[in-house]
C-alpha positions as CSV (number, residue, x, y, z in Angstrom):
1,X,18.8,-5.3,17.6
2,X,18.9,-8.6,16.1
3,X,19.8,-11.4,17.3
4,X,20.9,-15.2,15.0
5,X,21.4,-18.3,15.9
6,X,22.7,-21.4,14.5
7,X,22.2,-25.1,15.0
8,X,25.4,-26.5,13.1
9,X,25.2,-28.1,9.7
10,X,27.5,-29.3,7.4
11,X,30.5,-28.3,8.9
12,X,31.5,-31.5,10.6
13,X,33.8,-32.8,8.1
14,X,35.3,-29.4,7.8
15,X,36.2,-29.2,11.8
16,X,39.6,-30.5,11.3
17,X,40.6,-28.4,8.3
18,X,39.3,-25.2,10.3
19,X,41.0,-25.8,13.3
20,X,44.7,-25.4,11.5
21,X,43.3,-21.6,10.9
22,X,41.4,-21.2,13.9
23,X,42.4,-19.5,17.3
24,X,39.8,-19.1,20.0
25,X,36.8,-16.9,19.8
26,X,36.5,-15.6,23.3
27,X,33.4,-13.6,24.5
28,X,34.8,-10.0,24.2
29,X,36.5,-8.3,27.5
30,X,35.3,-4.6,28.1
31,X,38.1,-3.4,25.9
32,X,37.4,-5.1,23.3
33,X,34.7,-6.3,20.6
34,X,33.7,-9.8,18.3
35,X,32.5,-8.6,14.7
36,X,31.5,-10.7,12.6
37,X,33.2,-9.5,8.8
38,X,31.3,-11.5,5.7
39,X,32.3,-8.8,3.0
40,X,35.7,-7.8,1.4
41,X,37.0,-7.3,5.3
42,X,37.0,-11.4,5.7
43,X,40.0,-10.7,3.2
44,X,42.9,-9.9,5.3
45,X,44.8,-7.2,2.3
46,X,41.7,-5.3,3.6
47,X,41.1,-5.9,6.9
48,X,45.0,-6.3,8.1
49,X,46.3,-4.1,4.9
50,X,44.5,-1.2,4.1
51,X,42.4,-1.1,7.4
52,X,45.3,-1.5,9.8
53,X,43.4,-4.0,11.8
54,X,45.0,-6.4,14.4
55,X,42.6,-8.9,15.4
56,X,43.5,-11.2,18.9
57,X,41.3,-13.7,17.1
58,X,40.1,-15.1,13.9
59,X,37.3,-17.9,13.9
60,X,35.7,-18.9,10.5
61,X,32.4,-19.1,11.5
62,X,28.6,-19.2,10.1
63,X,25.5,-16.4,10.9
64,X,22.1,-18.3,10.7
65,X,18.6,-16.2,9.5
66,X,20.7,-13.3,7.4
67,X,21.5,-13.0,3.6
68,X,24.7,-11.5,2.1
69,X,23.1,-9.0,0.1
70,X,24.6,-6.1,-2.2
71,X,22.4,-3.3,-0.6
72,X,25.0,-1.0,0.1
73,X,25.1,1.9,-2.6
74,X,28.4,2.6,-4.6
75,X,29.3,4.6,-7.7
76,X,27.0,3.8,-10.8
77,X,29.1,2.4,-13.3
78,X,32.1,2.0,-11.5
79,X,31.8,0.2,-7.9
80,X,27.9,-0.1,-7.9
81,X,27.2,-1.8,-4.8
82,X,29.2,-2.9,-1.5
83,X,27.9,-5.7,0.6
84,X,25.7,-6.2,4.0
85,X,23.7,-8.9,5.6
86,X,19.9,-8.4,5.7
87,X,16.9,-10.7,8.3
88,X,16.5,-14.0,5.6
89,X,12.9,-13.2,3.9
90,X,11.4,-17.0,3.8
91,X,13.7,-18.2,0.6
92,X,13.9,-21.9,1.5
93,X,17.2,-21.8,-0.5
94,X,20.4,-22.4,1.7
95,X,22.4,-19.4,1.5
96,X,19.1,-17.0,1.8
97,X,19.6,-18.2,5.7
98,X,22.9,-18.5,6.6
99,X,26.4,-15.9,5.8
100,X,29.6,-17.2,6.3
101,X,32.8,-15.1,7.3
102,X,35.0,-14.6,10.6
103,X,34.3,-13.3,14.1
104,X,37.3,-11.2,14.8
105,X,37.7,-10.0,18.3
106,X,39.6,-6.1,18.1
107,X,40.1,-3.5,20.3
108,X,38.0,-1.2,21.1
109,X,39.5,1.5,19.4
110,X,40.0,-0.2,16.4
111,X,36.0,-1.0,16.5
112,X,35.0,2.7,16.4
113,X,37.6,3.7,13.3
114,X,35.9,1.0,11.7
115,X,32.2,2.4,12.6
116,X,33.9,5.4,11.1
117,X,35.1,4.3,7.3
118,X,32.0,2.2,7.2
119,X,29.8,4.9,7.3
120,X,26.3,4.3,6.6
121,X,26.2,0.6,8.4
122,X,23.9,0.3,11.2
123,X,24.9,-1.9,13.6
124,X,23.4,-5.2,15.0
125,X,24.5,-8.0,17.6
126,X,24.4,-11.7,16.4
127,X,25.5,-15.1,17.3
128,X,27.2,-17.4,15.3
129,X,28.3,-20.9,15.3
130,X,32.1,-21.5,15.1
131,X,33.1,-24.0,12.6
132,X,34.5,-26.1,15.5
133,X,30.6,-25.9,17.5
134,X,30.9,-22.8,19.7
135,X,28.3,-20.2,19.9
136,X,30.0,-16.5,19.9
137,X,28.5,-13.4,20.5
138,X,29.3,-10.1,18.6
139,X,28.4,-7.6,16.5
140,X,28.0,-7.1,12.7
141,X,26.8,-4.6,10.4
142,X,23.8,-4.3,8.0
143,X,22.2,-1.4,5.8
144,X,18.9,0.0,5.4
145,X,17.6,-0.8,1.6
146,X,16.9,2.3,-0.4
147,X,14.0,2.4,-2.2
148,X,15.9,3.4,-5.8
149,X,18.9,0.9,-5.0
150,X,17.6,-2.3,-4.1
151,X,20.0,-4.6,-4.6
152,X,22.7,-4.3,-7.3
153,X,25.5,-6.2,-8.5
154,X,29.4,-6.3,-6.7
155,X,32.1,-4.9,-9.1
156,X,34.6,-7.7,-9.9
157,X,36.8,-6.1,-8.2
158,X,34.9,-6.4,-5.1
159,X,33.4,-9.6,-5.5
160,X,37.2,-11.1,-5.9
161,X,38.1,-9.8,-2.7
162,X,35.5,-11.7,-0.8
163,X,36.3,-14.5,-2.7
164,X,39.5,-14.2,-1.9
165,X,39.3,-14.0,1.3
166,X,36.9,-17.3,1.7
167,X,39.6,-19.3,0.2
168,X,42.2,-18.0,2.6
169,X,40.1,-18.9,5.7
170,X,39.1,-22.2,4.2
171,X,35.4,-21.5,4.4
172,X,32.7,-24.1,3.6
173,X,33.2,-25.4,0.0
174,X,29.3,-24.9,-0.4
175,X,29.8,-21.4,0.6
176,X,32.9,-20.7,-2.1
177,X,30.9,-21.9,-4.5
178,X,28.2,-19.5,-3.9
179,X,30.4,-16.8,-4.0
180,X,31.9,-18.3,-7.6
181,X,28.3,-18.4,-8.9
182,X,27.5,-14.8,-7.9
183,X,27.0,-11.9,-10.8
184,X,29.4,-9.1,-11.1
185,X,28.5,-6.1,-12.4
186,X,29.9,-5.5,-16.1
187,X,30.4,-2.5,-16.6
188,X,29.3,-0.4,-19.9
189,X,31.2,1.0,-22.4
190,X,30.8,4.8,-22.8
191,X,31.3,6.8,-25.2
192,X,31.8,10.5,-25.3
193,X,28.4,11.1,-25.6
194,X,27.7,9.0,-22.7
195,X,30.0,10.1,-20.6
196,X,29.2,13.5,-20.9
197,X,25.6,12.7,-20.1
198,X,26.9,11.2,-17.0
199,X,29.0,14.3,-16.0
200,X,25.7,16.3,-17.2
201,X,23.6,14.4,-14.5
202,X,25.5,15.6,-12.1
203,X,24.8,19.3,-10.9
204,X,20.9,18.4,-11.3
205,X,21.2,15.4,-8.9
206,X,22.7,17.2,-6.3
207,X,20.0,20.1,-6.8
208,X,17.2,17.2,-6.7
209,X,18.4,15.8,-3.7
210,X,18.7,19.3,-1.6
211,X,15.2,19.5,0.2
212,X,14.6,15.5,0.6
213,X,18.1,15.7,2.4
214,X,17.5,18.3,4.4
215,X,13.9,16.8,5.2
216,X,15.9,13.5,6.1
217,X,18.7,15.4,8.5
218,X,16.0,18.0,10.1
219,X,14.2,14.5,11.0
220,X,16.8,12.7,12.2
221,X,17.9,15.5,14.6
222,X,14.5,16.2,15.9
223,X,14.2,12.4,16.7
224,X,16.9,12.9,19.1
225,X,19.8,11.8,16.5
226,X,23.2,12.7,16.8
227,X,25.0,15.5,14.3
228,X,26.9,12.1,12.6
229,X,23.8,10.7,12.2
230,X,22.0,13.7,10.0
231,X,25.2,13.8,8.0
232,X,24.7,10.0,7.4
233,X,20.7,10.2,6.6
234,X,21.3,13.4,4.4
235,X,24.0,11.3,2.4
236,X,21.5,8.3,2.1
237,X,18.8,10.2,0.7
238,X,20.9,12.3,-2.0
239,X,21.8,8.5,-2.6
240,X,18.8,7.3,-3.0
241,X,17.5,10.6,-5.5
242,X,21.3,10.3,-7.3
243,X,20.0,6.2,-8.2
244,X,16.5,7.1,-8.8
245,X,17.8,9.7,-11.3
246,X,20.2,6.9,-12.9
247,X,17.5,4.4,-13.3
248,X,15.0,6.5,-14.9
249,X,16.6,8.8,-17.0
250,X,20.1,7.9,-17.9
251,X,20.0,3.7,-17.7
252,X,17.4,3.7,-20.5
253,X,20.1,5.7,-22.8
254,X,23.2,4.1,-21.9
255,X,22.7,1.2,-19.5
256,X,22.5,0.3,-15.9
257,X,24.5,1.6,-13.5
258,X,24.4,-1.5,-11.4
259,X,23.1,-4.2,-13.2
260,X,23.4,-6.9,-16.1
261,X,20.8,-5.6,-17.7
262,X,18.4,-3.1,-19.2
263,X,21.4,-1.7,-22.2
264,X,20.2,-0.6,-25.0
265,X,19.8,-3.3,-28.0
């Protein structure tokens, strides 16, 4: 587990603004749990709407030493890459060291469905710094980095929702207009040809990905893993063999599945 913490900056002059959206961030009681949401959940239609949740409290708040990354693998072409927060890597640049989102405290209950649509997350315990000066504990979740996947870029879709949801907490200006100045993912224009390479790629990808995945489950089980847990490593490495596919023998004919760049001329 890791563990952040923050020595406030910058966020005096926003104390006042904050504290109109702001209800107390309490440590949790036994029934219930603080997570820290920095990706399309800090947008309540998500988080309230289509994830049912019902939070006792909602602080805007900052996570020192992590990085919003887009390491979180999604469907090439379409919704390439979801986000997480990884240990900052010695980038002296602001927001390489510091996420900013809301510490919600939920039940119990409502914590494990959450483990449960989330999927492949692993989870980590932070502390962040209220934008009023209080230290919270809780918990948050980050992803392991495949070796095919990287990083990639947010759909616009995506990215619009955690934008979104920045502007309805009020978060730090600075932060908003990070978020503004990050790439989406444009996607490419197939044609049938294309498409029916993509639809082609398919039944090979899934034969590929047989024996590392069952490598990756056997392993995970004889490490003392739960069953979940070999479902979830399986799924990560056909991911990984389904992107390394993408990026070597389809992005060179019809563009990247997940990034800006490498189309044909």
């Amino acid at each position: 587990m890791f563990a952040a913490h923050l020595a406030p900056s910058n966020i005096a002059p926003r104390m006042a603004r904050s504290r109109a959206r702001t209800r107390a961030a309490v440590e949790p009681s036994p029934d219930s749990v603080n997570y820290f949401a920095f990706g399309s959940n800090v947008n309540p239609s998500t988080f309230r709407g289509r994830r049912n949740m019902n939070p006792t409290s909602s602080s805007p708040c900052v996570l020192s030493g992590y990085e919003l990354v887009f390491s979180v693998p999604g469907l090439p072409y379409f919704e390439p890459a979801f986000a997480a927060v990884r240990p900052s890597r010695g980038d002296a640049t602001k927001f390489a060291n510091e996420t900013h989102g809301v510490m919600y405290a939920i039940r119990r209950e409502e914590w494990d469905y959450l483990l449960q649509t989330e999927g492949s997350y692993d989870v980590i315990d932070v502390t962040c710094t209220t934008y009023d000066g209080r230290e919270v504990s809780g918990r948050t979740l980050t992803h392991v980095e495949l070796a095919n996947f990287g990083t990639q870029l947010p759909s616009k879709r995506y990215l619009e929702l955690i934008r979104e949801g920045a502007k309805h907490w009020d978060l730090d200006p600075s932060w908003r207009a990070h978020l503004d100045g990050l790439e989406a993912y444009e996607p490419v224009e197939l044609d049938a040809l294309g498409r029916a390479a993509l639809a082609l790629s398919i039944g090979p990808t899934l034969v590929a990905s047989i024996a590392p995945a069952a490598v990756a489950a056997a392993s995970k089980l004889s490490s003392g893993g739960a069953p979940r847990d070999a479902v979830i490593a399986a799924f990560l490495e056909t991911q990984n063999v389904a992107w390394g596919i993408q990026n070597t023998f389809i992005a060179p004919f019809i563009g990247s599945g997940g990034k800006n760049d490498r189309r044909p001329k």
